[in-house]
C-alpha positions as CSV (number, residue, x, y, z in Angstrom):
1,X,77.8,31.2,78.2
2,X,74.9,31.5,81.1
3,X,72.5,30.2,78.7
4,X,74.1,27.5,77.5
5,X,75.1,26.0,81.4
6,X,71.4,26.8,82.1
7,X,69.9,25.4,79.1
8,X,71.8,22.1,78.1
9,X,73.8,22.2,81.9
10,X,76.9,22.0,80.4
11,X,80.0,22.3,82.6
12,X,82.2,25.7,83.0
13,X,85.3,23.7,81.5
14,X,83.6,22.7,78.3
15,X,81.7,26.3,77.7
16,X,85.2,27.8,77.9
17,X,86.3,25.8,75.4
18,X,83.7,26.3,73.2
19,X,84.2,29.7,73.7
20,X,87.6,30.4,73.8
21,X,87.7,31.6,77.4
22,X,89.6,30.0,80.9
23,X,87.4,28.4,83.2
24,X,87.7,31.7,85.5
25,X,86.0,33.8,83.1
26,X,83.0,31.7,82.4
27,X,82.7,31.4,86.1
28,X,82.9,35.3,86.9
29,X,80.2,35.9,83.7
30,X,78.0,33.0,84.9
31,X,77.6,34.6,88.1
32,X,77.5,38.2,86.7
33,X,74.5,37.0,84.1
34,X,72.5,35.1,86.9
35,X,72.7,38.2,89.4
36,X,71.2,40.6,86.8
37,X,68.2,37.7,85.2
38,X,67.5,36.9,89.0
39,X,66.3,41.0,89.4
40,X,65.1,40.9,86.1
41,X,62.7,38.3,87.5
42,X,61.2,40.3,90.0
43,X,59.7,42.7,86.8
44,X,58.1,39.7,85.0
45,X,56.8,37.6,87.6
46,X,54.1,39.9,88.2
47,X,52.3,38.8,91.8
48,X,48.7,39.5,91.5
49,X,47.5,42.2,94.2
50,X,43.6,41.6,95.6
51,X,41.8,43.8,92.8
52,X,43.4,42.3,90.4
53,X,42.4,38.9,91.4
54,X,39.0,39.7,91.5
55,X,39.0,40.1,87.8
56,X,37.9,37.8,85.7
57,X,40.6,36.2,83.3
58,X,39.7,36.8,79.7
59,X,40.7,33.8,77.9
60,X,38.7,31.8,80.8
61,X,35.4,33.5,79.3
62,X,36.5,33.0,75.8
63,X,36.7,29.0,77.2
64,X,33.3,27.7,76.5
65,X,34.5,24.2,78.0
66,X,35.3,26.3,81.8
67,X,33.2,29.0,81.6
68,X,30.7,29.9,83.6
69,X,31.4,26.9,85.3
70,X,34.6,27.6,87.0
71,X,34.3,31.6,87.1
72,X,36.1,31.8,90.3
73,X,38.8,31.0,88.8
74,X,42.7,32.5,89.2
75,X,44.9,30.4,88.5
76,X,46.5,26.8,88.9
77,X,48.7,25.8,91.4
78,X,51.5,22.6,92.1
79,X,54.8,22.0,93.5
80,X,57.6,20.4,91.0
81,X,60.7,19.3,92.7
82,X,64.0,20.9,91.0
83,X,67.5,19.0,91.5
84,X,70.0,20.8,94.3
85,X,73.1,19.5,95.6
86,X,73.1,19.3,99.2
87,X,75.8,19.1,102.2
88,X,76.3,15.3,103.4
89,X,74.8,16.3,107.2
90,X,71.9,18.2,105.6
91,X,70.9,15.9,102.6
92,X,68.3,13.9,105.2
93,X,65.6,17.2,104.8
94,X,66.2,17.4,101.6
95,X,66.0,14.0,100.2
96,X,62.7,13.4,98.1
97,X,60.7,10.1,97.2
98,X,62.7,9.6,94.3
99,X,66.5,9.4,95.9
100,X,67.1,12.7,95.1
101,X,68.3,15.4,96.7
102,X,66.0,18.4,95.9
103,X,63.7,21.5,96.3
104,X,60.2,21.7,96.5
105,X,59.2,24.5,94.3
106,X,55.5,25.5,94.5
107,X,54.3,27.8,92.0
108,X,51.1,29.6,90.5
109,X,50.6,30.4,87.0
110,X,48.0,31.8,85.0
111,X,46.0,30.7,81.9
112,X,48.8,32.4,79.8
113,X,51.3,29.9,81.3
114,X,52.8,32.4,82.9
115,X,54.0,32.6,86.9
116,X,52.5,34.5,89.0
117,X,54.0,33.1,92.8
118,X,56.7,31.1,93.7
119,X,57.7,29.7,96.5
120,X,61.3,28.6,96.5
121,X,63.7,26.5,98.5
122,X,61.0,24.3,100.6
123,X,63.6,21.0,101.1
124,X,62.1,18.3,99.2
125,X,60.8,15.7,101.8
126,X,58.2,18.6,102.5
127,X,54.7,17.5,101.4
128,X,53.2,20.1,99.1
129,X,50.7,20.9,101.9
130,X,53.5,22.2,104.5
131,X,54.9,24.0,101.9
132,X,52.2,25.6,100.7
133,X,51.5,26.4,104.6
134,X,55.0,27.9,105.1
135,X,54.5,30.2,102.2
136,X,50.7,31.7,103.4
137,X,52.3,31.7,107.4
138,X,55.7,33.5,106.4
139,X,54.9,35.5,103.4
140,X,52.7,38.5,104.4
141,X,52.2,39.3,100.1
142,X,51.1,35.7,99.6
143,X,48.0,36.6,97.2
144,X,45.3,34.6,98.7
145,X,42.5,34.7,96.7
146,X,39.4,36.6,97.5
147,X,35.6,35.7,98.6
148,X,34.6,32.7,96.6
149,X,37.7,33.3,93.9
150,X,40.2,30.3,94.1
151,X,43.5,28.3,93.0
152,X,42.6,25.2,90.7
153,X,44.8,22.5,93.1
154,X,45.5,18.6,92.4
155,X,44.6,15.9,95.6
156,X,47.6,16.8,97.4
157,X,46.1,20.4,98.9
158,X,43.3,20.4,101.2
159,X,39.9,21.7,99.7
160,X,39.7,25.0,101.6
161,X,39.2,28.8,101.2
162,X,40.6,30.3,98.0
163,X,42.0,26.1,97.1
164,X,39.4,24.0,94.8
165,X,40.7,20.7,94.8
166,X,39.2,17.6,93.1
167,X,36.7,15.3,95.0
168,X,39.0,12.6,96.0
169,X,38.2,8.3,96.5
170,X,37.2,6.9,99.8
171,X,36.9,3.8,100.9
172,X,33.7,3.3,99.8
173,X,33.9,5.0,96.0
174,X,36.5,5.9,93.7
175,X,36.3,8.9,91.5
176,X,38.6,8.8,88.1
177,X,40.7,12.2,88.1
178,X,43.3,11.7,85.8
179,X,42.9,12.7,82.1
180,X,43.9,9.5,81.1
181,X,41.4,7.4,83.2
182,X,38.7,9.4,80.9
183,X,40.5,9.0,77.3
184,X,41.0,5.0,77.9
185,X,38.0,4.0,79.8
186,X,33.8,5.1,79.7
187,X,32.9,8.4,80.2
188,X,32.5,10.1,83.7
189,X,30.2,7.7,85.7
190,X,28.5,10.5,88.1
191,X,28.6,14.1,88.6
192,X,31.8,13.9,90.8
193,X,33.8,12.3,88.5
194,X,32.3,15.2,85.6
195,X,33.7,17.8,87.8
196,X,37.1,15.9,88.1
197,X,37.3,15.2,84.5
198,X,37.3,19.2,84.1
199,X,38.9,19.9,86.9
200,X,42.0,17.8,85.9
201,X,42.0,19.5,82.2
202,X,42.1,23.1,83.8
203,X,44.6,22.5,86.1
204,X,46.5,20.9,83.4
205,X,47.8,24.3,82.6
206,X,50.7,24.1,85.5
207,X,51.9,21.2,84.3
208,X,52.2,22.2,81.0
209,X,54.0,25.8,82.1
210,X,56.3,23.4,84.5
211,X,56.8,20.9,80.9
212,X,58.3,23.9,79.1
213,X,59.9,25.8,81.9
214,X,62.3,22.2,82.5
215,X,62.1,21.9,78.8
216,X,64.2,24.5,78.2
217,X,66.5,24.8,81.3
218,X,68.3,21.6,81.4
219,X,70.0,22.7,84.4
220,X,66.2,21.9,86.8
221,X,66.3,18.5,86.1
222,X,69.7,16.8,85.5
223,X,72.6,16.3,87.7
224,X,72.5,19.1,90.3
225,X,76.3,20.9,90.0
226,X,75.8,24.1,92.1
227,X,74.7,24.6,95.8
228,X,71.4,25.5,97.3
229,X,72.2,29.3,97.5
230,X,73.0,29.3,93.6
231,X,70.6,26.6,92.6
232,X,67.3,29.2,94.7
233,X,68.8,32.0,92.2
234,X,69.1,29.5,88.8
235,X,65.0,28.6,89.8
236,X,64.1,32.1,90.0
237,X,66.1,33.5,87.1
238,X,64.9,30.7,84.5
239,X,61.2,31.4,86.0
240,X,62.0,35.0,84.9
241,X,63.2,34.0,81.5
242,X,60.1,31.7,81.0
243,X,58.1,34.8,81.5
244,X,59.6,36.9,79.3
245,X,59.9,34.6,76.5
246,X,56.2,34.0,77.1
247,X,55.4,37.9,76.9
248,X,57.7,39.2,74.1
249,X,55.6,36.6,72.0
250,X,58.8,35.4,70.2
251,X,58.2,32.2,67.8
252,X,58.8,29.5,70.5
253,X,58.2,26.1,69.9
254,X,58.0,24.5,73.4
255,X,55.1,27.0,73.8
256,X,53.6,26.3,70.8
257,X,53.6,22.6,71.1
258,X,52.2,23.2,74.9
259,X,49.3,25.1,73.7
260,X,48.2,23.1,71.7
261,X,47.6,20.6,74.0
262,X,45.4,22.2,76.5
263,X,44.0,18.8,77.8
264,X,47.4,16.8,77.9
265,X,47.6,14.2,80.5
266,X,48.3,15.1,84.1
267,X,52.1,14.6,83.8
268,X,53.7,13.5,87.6
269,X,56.8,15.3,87.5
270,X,59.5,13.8,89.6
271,X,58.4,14.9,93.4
272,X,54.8,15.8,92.2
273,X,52.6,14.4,95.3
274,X,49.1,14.9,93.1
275,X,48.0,12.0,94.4
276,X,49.1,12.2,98.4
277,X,45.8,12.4,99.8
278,X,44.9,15.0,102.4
279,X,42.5,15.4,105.3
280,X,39.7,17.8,104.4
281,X,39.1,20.5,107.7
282,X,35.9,22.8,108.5
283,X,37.6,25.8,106.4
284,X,36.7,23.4,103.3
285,X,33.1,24.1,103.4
286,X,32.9,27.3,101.6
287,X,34.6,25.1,99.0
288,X,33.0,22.2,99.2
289,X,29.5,24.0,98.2
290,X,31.2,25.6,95.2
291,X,32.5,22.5,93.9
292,X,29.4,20.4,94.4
293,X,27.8,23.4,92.7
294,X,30.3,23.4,89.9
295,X,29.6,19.5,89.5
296,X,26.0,20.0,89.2
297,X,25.9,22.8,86.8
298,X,28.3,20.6,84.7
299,X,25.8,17.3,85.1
300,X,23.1,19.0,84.4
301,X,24.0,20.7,80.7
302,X,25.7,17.6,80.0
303,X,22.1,15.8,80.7
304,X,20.6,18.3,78.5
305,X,22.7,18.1,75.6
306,X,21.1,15.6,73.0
307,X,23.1,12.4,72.2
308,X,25.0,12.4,69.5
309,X,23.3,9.6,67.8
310,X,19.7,10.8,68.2
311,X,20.7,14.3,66.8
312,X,21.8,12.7,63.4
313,X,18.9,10.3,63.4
314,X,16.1,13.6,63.8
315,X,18.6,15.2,61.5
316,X,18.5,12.5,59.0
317,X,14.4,12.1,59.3
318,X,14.0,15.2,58.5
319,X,15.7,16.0,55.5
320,X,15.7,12.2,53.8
321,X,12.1,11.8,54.8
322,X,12.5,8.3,56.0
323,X,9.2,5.7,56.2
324,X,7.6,5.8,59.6
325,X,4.8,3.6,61.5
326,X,2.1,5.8,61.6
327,X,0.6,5.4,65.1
328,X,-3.0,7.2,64.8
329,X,-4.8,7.0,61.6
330,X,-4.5,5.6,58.6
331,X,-2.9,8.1,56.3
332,X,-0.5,11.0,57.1
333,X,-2.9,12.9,55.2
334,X,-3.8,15.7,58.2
335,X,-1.6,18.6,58.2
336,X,-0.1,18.2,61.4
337,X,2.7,15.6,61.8
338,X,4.3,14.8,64.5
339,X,7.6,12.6,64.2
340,X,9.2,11.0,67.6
341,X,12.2,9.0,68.1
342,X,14.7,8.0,70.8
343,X,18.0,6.8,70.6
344,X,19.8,4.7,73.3
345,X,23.4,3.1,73.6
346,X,24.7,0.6,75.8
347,X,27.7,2.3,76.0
348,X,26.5,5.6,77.6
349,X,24.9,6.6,80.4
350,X,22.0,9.1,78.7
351,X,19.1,8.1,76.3
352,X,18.5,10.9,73.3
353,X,15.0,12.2,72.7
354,X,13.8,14.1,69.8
355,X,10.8,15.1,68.0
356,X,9.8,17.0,64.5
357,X,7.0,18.7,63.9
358,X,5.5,20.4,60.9
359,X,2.3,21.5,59.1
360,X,2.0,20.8,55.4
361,X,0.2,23.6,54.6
362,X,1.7,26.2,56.5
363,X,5.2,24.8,56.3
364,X,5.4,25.9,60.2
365,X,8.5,23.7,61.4
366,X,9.2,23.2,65.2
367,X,11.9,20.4,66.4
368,X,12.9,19.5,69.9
369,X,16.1,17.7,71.9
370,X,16.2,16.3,75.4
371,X,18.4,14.1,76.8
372,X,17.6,11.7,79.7
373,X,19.1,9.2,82.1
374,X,19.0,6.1,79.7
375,X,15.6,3.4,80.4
376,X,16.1,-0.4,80.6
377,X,15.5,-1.0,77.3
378,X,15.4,0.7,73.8
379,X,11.9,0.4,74.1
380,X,11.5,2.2,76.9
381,X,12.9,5.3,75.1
382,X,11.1,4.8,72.1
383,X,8.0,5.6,74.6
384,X,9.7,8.3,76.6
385,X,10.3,10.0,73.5
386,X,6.4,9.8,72.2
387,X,5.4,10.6,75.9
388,X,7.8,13.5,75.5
389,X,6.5,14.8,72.0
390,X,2.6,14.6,73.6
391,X,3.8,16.5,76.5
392,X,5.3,19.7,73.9
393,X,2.9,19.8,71.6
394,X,-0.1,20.3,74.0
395,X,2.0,22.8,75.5
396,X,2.2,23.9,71.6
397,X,-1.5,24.0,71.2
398,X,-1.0,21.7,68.3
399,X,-3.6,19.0,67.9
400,X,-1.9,16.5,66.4
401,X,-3.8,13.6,64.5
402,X,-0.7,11.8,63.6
403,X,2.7,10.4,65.4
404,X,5.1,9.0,63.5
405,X,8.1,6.9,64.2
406,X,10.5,4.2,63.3
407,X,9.8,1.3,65.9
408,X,6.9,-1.1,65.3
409,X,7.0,-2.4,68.8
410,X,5.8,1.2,69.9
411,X,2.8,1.5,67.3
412,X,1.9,-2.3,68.7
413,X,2.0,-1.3,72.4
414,X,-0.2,1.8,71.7
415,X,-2.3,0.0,69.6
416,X,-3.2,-3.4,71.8
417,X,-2.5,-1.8,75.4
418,X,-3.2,-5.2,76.9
């Protein structure tokens, strides 16, 4: 009976009937069943104590897309907005940007999509920042995260100690956060908008966790039939239930389907303020070093990652043997050959580089990738590439007679200077 008024919000009425029992008793066993799941929460939402904070979270490591990068890592937070009925003189507070009476739930959860925190009952006109400063001023457990350790956060938090929030548009430029401002347009323009674009996807995990928790329990997100008293112990006892379905690992499909979409869109819940903006204060410098430090680790092995197009290319050279200006001398008869080439796209933002060598009678074999901020013409990275090959093979000790590569204009150009 409790989970089917939780779960599809039925009313007492029509659970007795399906059940065969008066109105009375489904109310006394409602009541009974969310007093026992309300202290069964308190044993599965487990909140993190200061060592064990400072522990790195395994499946971040085993996350080659976050890790190193965002080692500091302990979890995501957000504030969802749950459905409450409210007295008449008391619905002003309460009332949220959507016409809704509700609460302002903020939460933290883990990589596991389970929650860690909760803070419940904030009224729902409360911006996520005052709730999230009700919760640190009133709660002496709140786990604040330690030293340079931090809480992945949307726009609507301040960037401060133990909060790493996304670098946010001015009036000047506009940095893409969104997932979906990445799948349907170019890729990230500048570092900032790297670090957002990664950012978004890790933090993604609280929306996700908040998708299947009001997934399953109807009773969050339609029409509010209990008071704020009963409707504080329906959030904390379907929280509980979330995290015990999550640990018992039973066969559940709202988690499976979650999972499987670790970079889904940033979904705006009703009441979610991700994109409220905020006014960064002096605390936020810690923070603001360790993001622009996470944004330039994260621009700089994407710039050294070879283009996808120029990989193939050196891939296909080299095993198809394809016919190649010869730049110096008249035959590829010396043993050492060199073979450049560049590769260059209007649609990106990075020219490939890449070089073969080999020695025919040794059969010594030596290849190498770079990857540059694209030239102004193909041309131009046709050269860089040779320029580049020069550069590692003197640095080789290889005196190479011969360069060889696919665009004439380059053999021309090293041949007539003028």
């Amino acid at each position: 009976m409790f989970l089917r008024i939780c779960g599809h919000n039925e009313v007492q009425r029509d659970v007795g009937l399906r059940f065969g029992r008066t109105q009375e008793t489904v109310k006394r066993k409602f009541f009974e069943v969310l007093n026992a799941t309300e202290l069964l929460a308190c044993d599965y939402i487990n909140t993190p104590t200061s060592e064990e904070l400072l522990r790195i979270p395994e499946r971040l490591i085993m996350d080659r897309k976050y890790w190193p990068y965002f080692s500091g890592f302990v979890g995501a937070m957000d504030g969802v907005h749950v459905c409450v009925k409210v007295k008449p003189e008391l619905q002003g507070m309460y009332w949220n940007r959507h016409d809704r009476t509700s609460f302002n739930i903020m939460a933290i959860c883990d990589l596991n999509m389970l929650f860690t925190y909760v803070w419940n009952g904030a009224p729902g006109s409360c911006h996520d920042t005052a709730v999230l400063n009700t919760a640190q001023e009133k709660d002496s457990e709140f786990p604040l995260p330690p030293g340079d350790k931090y809480y992945v956060v949307d726009s609507g938090y301040p960037n401060k100690q133990g909060f790493l929030a996304p670098y946010r548009s001015s009036r000047n430029t506009v940095f893409r956060y969104h997932l979906s401002q990445f799948e349907n347009g170019p890729p990230p323009r500048n570092m900032q908008e790297l670090f957002n674009r990664w950012h978004a996807s890790l933090r993604s995990v609280i929306e996700r966790t908040f998708g299947v928790w009001k997934k399953k329990w109807r009773i969050l997100c339609e029409f509010p039939r209990y008071n704020m008293k009963v409707q504080k112990q329906v959030v904390m006892a379907t929280m509980g239930l979330h995290n015990f379905i999550r640990i018992s690992n039973f066969t559940d499909d709202d988690f499976g389907e979650q999972m499987g979409h670790a970079e889904m869109e940033n979904i705006n819940f009703e009441g979610d303020l991700g994109d409220t903006e905020t006014t960064e204060i002096a605390e936020g410098d810690l923070m603001a070093n360790i993001r622009d430090n996470i944004a330039k680790s994260l621009w700089a092995n994407r710039n050294n990652l070879l283009d996808s197009t120029a990989w193939a290319t050196a891939q296909e050279r080299q095993v198809l043997g394809n016919p190649h200006e010869v730049i110096q001398g008249e035959t590829p008869r010396t043993r050492d050959i060199c073979q450049v080439d560049g590769a260059w796209k209007e649609t990106e933002c990075r020219a490939g580089l890449g070089w073969y060598y080999f020695n025919t009678d040794t059969q010594e074999k030596l290849m190498g990738t770079f990857n540059l901020r694209r030239g102004i013409s193909p041309l131009q990275t046709e050269l860089e590439a040779l320029i580049w090959a020069m550069q590692c093979m003197l640095r080789h000790n290889k005196l190479i007679m011969v360069f060889e590569t696919d665009c004439s204009n380059v053999v021309k150009m090293v041949s007539k200077p003028e």
